[in-house]
C-alpha positions as CSV (number, residue, x, y, z in Angstrom):
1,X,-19.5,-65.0,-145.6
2,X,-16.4,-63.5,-147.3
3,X,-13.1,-64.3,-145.2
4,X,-11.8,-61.0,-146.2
5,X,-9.2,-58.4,-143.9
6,X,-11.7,-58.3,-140.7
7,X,-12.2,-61.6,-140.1
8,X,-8.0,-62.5,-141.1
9,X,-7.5,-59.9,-138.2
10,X,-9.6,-61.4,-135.4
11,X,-9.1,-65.0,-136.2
12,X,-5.3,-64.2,-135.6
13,X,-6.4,-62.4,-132.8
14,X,-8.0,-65.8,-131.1
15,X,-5.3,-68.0,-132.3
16,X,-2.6,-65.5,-130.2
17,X,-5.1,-65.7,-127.4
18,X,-5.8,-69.5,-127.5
19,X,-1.8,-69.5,-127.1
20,X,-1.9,-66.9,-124.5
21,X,-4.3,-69.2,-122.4
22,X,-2.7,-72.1,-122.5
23,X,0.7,-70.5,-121.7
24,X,-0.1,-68.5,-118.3
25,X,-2.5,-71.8,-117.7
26,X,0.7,-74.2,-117.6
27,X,3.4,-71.6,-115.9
28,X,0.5,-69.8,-113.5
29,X,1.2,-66.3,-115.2
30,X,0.0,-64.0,-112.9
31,X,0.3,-60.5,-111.7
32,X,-1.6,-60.5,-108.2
33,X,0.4,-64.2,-107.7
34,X,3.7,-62.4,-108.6
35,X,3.0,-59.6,-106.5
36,X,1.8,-62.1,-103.7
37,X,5.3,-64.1,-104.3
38,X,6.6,-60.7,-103.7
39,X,5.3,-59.6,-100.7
40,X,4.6,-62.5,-98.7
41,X,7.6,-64.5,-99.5
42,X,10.3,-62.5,-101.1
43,X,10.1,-64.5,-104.5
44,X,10.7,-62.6,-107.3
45,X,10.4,-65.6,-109.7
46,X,6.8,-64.7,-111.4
47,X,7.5,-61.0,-111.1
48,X,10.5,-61.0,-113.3
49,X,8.1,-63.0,-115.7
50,X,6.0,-60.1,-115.9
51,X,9.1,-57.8,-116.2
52,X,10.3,-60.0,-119.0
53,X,6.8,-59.8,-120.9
54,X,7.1,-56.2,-120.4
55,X,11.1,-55.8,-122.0
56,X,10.2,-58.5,-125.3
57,X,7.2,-56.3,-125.5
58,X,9.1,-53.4,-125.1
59,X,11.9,-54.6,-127.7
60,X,9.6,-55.7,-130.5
61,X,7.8,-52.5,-130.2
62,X,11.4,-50.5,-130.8
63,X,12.0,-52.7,-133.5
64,X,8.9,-52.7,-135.6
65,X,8.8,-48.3,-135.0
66,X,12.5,-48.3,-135.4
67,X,11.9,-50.5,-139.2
68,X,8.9,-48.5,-140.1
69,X,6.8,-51.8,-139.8
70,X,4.3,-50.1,-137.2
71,X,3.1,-46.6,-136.7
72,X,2.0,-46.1,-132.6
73,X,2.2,-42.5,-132.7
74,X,-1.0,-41.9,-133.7
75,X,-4.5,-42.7,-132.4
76,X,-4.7,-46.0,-130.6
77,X,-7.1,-47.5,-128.4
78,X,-6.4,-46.8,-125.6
79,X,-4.7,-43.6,-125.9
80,X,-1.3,-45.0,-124.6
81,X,0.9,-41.7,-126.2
82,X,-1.9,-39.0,-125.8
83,X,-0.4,-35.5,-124.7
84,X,-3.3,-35.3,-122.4
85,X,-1.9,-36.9,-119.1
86,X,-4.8,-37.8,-117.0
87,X,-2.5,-38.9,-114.1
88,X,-5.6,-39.5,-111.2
89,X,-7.0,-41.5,-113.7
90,X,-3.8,-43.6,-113.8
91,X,-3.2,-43.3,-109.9
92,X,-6.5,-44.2,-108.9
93,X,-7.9,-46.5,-111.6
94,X,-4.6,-48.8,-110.8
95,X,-4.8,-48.4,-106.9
96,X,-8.7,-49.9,-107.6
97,X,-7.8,-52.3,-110.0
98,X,-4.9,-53.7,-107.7
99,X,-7.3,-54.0,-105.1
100,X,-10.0,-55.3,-106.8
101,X,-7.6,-58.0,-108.0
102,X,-6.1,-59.1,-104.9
103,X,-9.9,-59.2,-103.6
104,X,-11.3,-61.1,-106.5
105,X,-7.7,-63.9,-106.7
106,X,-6.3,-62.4,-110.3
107,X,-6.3,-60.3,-113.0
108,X,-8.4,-59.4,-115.7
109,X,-6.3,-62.7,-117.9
110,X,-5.8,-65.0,-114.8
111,X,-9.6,-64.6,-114.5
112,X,-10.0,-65.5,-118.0
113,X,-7.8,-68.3,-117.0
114,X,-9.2,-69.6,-113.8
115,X,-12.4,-69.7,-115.8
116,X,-11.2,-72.2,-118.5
117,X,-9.4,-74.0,-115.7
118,X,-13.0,-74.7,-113.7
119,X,-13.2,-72.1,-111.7
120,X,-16.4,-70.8,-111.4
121,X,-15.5,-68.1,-108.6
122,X,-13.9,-66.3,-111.2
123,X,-17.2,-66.5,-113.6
124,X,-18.7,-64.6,-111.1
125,X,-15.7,-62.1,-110.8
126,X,-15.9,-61.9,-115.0
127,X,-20.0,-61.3,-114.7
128,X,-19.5,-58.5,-112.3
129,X,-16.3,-56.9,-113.9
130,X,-17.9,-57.0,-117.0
131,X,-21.2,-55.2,-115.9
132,X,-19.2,-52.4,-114.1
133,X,-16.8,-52.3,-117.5
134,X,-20.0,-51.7,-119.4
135,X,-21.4,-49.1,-117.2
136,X,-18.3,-47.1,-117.3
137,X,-17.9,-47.5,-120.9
138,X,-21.3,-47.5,-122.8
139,X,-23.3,-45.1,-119.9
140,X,-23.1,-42.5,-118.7
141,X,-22.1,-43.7,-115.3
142,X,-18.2,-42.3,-115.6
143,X,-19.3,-38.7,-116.6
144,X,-21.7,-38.9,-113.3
145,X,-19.3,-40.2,-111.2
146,X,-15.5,-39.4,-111.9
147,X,-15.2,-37.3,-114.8
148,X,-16.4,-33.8,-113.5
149,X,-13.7,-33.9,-110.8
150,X,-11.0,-36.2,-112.5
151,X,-10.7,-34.2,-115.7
152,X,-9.6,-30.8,-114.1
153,X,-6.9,-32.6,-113.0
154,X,-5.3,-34.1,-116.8
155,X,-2.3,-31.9,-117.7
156,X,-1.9,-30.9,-121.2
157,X,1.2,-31.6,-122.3
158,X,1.3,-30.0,-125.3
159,X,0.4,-27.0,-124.1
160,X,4.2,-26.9,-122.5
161,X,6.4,-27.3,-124.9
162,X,5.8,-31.4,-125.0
163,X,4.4,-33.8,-127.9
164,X,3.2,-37.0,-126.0
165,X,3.5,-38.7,-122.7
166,X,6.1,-40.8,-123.2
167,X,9.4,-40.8,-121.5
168,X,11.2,-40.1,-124.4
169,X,9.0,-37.0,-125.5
170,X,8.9,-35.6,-121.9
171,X,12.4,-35.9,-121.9
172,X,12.9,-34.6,-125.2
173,X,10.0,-31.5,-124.3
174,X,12.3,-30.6,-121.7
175,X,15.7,-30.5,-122.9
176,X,14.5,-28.8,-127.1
177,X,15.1,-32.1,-128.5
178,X,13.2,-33.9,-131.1
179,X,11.2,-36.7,-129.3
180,X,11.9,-39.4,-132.5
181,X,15.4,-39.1,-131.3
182,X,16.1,-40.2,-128.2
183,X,13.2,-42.7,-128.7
184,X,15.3,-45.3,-129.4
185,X,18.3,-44.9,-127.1
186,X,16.2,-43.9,-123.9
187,X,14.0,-47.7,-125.0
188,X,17.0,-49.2,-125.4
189,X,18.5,-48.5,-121.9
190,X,15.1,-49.3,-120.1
191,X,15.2,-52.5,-122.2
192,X,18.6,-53.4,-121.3
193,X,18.2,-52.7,-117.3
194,X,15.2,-54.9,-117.2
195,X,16.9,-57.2,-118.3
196,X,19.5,-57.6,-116.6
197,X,17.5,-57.3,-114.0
198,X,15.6,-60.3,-115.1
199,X,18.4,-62.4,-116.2
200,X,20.5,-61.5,-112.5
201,X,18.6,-64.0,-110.8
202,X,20.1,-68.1,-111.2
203,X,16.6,-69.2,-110.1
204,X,14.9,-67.5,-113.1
205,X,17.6,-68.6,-116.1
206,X,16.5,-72.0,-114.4
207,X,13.1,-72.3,-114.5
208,X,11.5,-72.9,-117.8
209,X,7.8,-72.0,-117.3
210,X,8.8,-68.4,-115.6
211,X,11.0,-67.9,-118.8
212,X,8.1,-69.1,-121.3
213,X,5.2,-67.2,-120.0
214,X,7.5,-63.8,-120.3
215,X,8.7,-64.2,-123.5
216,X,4.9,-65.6,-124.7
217,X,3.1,-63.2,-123.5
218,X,5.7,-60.3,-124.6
219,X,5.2,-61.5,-128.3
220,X,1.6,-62.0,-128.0
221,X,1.4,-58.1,-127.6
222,X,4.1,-57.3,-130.1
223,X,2.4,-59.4,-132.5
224,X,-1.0,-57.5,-131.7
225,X,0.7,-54.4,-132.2
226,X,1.9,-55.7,-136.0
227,X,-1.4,-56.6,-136.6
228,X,-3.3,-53.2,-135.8
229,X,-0.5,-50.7,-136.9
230,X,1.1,-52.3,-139.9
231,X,0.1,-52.3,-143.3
232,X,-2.2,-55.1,-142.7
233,X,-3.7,-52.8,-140.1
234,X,-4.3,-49.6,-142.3
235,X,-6.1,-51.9,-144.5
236,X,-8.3,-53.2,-141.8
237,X,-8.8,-49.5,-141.2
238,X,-10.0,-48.9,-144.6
239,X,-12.1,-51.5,-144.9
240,X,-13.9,-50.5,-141.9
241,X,-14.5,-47.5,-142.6
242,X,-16.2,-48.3,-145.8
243,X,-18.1,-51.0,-144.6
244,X,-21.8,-50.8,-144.5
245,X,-21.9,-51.8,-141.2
246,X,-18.9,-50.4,-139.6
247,X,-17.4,-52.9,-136.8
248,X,-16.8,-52.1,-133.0
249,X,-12.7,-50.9,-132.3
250,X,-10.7,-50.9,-135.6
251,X,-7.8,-49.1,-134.1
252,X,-4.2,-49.7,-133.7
253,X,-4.2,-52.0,-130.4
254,X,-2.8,-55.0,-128.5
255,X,-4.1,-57.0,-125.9
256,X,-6.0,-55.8,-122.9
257,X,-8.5,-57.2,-120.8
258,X,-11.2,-54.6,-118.6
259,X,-13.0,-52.8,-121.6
260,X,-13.3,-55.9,-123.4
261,X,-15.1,-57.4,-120.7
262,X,-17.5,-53.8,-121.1
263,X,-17.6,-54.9,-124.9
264,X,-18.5,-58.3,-124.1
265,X,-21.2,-57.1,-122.3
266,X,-22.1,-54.8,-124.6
267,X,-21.9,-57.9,-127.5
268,X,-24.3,-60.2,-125.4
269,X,-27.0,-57.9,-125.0
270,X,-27.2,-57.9,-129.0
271,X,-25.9,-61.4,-129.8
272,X,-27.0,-61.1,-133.6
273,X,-25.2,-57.8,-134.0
274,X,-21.7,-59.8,-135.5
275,X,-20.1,-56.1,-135.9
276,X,-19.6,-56.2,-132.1
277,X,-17.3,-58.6,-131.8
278,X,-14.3,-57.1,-131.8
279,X,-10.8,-57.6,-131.5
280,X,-11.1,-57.3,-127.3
281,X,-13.8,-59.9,-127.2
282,X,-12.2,-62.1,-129.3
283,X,-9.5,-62.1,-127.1
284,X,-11.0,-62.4,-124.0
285,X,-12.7,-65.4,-125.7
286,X,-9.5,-67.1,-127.3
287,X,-8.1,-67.0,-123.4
288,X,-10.8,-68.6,-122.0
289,X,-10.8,-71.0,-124.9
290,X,-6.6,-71.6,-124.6
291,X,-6.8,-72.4,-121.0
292,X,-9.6,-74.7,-121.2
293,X,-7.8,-76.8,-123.7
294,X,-4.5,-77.0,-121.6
295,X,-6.8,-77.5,-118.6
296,X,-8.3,-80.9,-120.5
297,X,-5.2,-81.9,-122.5
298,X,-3.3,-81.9,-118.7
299,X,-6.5,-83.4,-117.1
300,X,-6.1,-80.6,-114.5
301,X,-9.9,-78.8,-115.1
302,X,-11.2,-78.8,-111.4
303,X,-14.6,-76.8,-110.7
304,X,-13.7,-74.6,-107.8
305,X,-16.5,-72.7,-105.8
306,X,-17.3,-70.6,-102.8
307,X,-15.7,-71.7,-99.0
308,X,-18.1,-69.3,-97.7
309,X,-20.3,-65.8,-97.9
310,X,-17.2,-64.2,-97.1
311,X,-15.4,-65.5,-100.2
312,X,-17.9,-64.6,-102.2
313,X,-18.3,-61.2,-101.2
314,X,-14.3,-60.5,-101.3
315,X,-14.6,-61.9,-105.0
316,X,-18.0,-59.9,-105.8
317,X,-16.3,-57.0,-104.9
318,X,-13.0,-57.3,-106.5
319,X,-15.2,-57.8,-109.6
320,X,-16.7,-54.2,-109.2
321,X,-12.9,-52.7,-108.6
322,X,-11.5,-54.0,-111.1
323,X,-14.5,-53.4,-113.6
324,X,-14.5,-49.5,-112.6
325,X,-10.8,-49.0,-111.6
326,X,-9.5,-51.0,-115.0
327,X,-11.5,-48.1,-117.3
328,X,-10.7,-45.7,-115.1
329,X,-7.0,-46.4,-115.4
330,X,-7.4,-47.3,-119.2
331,X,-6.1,-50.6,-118.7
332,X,-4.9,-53.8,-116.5
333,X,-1.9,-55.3,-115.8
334,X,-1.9,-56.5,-119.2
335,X,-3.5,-53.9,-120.7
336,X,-1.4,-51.0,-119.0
337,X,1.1,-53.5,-117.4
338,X,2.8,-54.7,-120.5
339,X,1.0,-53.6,-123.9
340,X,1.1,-49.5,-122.4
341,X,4.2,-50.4,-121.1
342,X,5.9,-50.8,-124.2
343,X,5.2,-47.8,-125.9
344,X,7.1,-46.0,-123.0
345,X,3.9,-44.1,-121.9
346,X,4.2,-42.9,-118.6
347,X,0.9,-42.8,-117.6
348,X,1.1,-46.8,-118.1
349,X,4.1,-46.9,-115.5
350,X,2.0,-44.8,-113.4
351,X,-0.7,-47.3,-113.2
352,X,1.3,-50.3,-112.9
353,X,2.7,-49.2,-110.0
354,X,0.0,-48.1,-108.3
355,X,-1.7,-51.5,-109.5
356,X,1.4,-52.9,-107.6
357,X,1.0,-50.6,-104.4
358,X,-3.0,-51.2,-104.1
359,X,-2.5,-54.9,-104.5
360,X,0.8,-55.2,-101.9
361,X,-1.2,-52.8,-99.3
362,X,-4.4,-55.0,-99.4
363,X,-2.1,-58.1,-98.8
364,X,-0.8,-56.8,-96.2
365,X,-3.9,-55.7,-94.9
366,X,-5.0,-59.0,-95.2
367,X,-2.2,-61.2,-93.5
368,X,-2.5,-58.1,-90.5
369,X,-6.4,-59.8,-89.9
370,X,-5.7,-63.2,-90.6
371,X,-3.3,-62.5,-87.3
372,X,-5.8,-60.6,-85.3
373,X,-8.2,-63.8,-85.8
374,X,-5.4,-66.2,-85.3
């Protein structure tokens, strides 16, 4: 088979994600753990690693637009800078998702990399996220169930004076401004506060893993980004679209981790059908893959299963929330958390806070009947 633009695309694709897995294997990346941290024991250590993912991410995106190297203002997948603001999508997708994650012990990517750690709790979580994902995606299960009283609710930006959703063009809608420039300046100050945010802490400048996993993950979606809006990308784009089979998602994107699971699904029922595989499930693969090796290389692979029905039902359940709430919300923590993040969307900082808020209120929940049975 010809190794020609596709298949350059996705095997960079795995070889980010192999490094992706390995990474938030070795320095325990995680949202619901930095959130956990958080609440339960004031640490802020893993949560400014996910802040610092977001500003690299955030910086390399300013940089690329800002050079001309990457064009985000058009269609991407999903549709981070879309004028229609579907804000109860956002809201309660991420309040789901946050649960569903704190339920099911991680993420969409600590899933991905409990699973090539051993643990086969979080296979189950991926089965079950991944059959909601595919249900919301490929059926018609989200028209049945959200969309007739969800969509009323998207604002149309446009139709008020304002190009896109992002801060910079709400801002710029508002005061007559072109949105292009205060793009920069209003990224630039966001950038800078995070941080110094980040950097404000003398616990995080010393501690080397927190500091890797922020600034690998961050370039792991910036490089995603070069990949799908760059040159190289309008020439994947092309070739797509004149291919004679024409592959699953050839749109400017960067990492993300619910509706590949829905794609994975969606692969596996028609393993023979290559034009599936796409640049989400290669992904989701090359994490699996990534923290699998590290897990060997560091002889730290443990199979992990169930204490008990309870624990399974908690994580069966989680698997459902996130599946439905990360479509819903059009993204994970990853997915909305860092890669929507960075374009400055503010339906993305809508669901990452809520993500935050349904997580933190389902901890608390939880510690309040751990004490009631103590």
């Amino acid at each position: 088979m010809e190794f020609g633009i596709h298949q350059q695309i996705l095997l960079s694709v795995f070889v980010v994600a192999v490094v992706m897995g390995a990474v938030a294997n070795k320095t325990n990346f995680c949202t619901m753990g930095a959130v956990s941290d958080w609440v339960n024991m004031e640490d802020k250590g893993r949560l400014r690693a996910w802040l610092l993912a977001i500003a690299v991410a955030m910086a390399g995106v300013l940089v690329l637009e800002t050079m001309g190297k990457v064009n985000l203002s058009g269609s991407t997948f999903p549709p981070y800078r879309t004028a229609n603001f579907a804000w109860l999508r956002n809201v309660f997708g991420g309040l789901m998702f946050g649960i569903g994650m704190t339920l099911a012990s991680g993420c969409g990517n600590k899933t991905l990399v409990r699973i090539g750690g051993g643990n086969i709790k979080s296979l189950v979580v991926l089965v079950v996220a991944c059959v909601m994902a595919y249900l919301m995606l490929w059926t018609d299960f989200y028209g049945l169930a959200f969309d007739s009283w969800m969509a009323p609710w998207t604002i149309n930006l446009g139709a008020h004076g304002i190009a896109n959703q992002t801060i910079y063009g709400i801002l710029a809608g508002m005061v007559g401004a072109e949105p292009n420039s205060l793009h920069v300046a209003v990224g630039a100050v966001i950038m800078i506060g995070l941080l110094a945010y980040i950097f404000a802490s003398a616990d995080f400048r010393g501690n080397t893993d927190n500091i890797l996993a922020g600034v690998v993950i961050g370039l792991a979606v910036i490089i995603g980004w070069y990949l799908t809006g760059s040159a190289m990308g309008a020439e994947w784009k092309e070739w797509a679209e004149m291919a004679d089979v024409p592959p699953s998602r050839v749109e400017v994107q960067s990492f993300t981790f619910i509706s590949p699971m829905g794609d994975t699904a969606r692969y596996l029922m028609s393993p023979a059908n290559f034009a599936l595989i796409n640049f989400g499930v290669t992904a989701l693969f090359g994490v699996i893959v990534g923290s699998l090796l590290y897990a060997l290389i560091s002889r730290s692979f443990r199979i992990e299963w169930f204490a008990n029905f309870g624990d399974f039902l908690n994580h069966a359940v989680g698997g459902v929330l996130m599946g439905i709430g990360g479509v819903l919300s059009m993204g994970c923590t990853v997915g909305q958390g860092i890669t929507g993040v960075s374009t400055l969307a503010l339906g993305s900082v809508l669901t990452l806070v809520s993500i935050v808020a349904g997580a933190a209120a389902t901890m608390k929940v939880q510690y309040w009947r751990m004490m009631q049975e103590a």
